[in-house]
N, C-alpha and C positions, 0 to 999 in steps of 0.2 A: 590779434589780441588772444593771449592767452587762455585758459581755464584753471588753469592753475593758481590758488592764492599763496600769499607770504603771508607767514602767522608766525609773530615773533612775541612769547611771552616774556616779561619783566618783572622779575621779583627781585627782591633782596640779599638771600640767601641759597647757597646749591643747596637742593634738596624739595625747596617751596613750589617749582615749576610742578614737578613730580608732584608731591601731592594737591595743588590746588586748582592744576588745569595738567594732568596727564593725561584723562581723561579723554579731553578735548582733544588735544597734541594727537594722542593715537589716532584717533578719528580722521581728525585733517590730514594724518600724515596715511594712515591706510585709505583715504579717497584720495591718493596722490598730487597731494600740495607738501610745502615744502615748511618744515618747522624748524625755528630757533628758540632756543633759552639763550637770557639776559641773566646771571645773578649781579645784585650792582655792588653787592662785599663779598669777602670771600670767605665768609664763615669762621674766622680763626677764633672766636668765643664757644664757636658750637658742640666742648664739649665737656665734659667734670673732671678729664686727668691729663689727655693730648692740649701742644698748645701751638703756635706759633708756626713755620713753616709745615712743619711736620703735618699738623691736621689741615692747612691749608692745600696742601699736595694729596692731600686723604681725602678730603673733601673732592677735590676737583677731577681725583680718579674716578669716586664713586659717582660724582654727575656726569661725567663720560658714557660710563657704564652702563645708566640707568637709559640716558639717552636713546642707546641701542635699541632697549625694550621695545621706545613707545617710536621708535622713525623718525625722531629727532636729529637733523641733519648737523648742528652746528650749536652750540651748550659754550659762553662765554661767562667767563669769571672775574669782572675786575677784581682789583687789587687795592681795594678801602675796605678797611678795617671793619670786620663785623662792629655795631653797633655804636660805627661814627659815620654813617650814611649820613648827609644835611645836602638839603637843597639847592647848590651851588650853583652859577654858573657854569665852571667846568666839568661839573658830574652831568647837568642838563644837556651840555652839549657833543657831551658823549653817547648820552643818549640818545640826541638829535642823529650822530653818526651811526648808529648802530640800527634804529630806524629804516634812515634814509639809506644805508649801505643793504640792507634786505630787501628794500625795496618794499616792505610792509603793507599790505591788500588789512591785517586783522592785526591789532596791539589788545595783545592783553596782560592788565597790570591790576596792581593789589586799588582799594579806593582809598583816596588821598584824606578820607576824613572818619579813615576806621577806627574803631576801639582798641585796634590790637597794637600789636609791636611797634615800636618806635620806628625802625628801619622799612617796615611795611607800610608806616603812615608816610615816611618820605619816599617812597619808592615810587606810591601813588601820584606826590606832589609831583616831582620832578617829572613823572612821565606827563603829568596833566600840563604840568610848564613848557614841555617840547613843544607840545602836540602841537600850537600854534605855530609852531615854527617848521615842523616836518615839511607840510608843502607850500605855506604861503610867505615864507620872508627867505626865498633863494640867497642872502646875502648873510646869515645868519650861516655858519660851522660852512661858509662857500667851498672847500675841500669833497664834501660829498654833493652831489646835486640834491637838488629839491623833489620833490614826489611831483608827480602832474595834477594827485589829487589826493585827499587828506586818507587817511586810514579810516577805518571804524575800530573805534577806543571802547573795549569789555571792561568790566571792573570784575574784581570776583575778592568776597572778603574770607579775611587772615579768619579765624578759629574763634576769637575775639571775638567776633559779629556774629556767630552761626545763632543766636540765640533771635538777632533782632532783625534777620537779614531775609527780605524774600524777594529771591528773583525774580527778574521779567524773561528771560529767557530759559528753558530747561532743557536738556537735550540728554535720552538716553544712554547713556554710556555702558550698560549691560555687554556688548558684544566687546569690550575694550578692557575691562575691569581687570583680569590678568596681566594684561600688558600695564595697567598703571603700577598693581601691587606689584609687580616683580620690580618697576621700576624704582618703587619707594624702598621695596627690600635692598635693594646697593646700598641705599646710604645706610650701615649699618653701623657706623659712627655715632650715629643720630637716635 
């Protein structure tokens, strides 16, 4: 048995990983475990002048990039339209695979019943919709295997909640804080 954990965060948008668990990332990733970003759109709303491939490919440099910072092993982008994220079946079950293909020890995603962003309140849904399915219904997305055993599911909220929001968990992140900012400075898109 390992020691090493898979911590694979799930957000919405490139860029959200970075600020709202870089943090963390760096941390897991400097006590040598292994880290993934999930964004589930690929930002092409995210900016006043850029639009359509273009800021798409802009987008998906700068989450590369930022990645480096924090020891971010692996930074995936589908390809749904910034700000038509919905709860689907087949967005779930991509989910399911991208989970189960990390082999996921820690899932952390936005909360499925936030204040904030539309794509950040489905983001939460659809990962909350997996979750059951990660290790206990092996017959569900049968292409990937199943987990031996369920993940621990983080929540952490969009900007939107910072006002109503108090955690049960805190963890200092002081020795990492550089490594997040340089990370969020890439996306200079944004």
């Amino acid at each position: 048995m390992s020691n090493i954990l898979n911590v694979i965060v799930i957000a919405a948008h490139p860029d959200e990983p970075e600020i709202y668990a870089g943090a963390i990332s760096a941390l897991y990733a400097e006590m040598g475990h292994r880290v993934k970003f999930v964004t589930l759109t690929d930002g092409c709303c995210g900016h006043h002048e850029m639009c359509g491939e273009e800021l798409i490919a802009r987008r998906k440099q700068e989450a590369d990039e930022a990645a480096k910072h924090l020891g971010v092993l692996e930074y995936v982008v589908l390809p749904i339209p910034d700000g038509e994220l919905m709860p689907t079946p087949e967005v779930r079950k991509e989910v399911i695979r991208q989970i189960r293909g990390w082999e996921a020890d820690i899932v952390i995603t936005f909360h499925p019943d936030g204040p904030g962003h539309v794509d950040n309140r489905n983001a939460g849904k659809i990962v909350r919709d997996a979750a059951d399915f990660v290790a206990k219904v092996p017959n569900a997305v049968p292409e990937v295997p199943s987990l031996k055993k369920s993940p621990i599911f983080l929540l952490m909220p969009d900007y939107a909640a910072r006002a109503a929001y108090s955690p049960d968990i805190v963890i200092d992140a002081g020795s990492v804080i550089e490594k997040k900012l340089r990370a969020c400075d890439e996306h200079a898109s944004q």
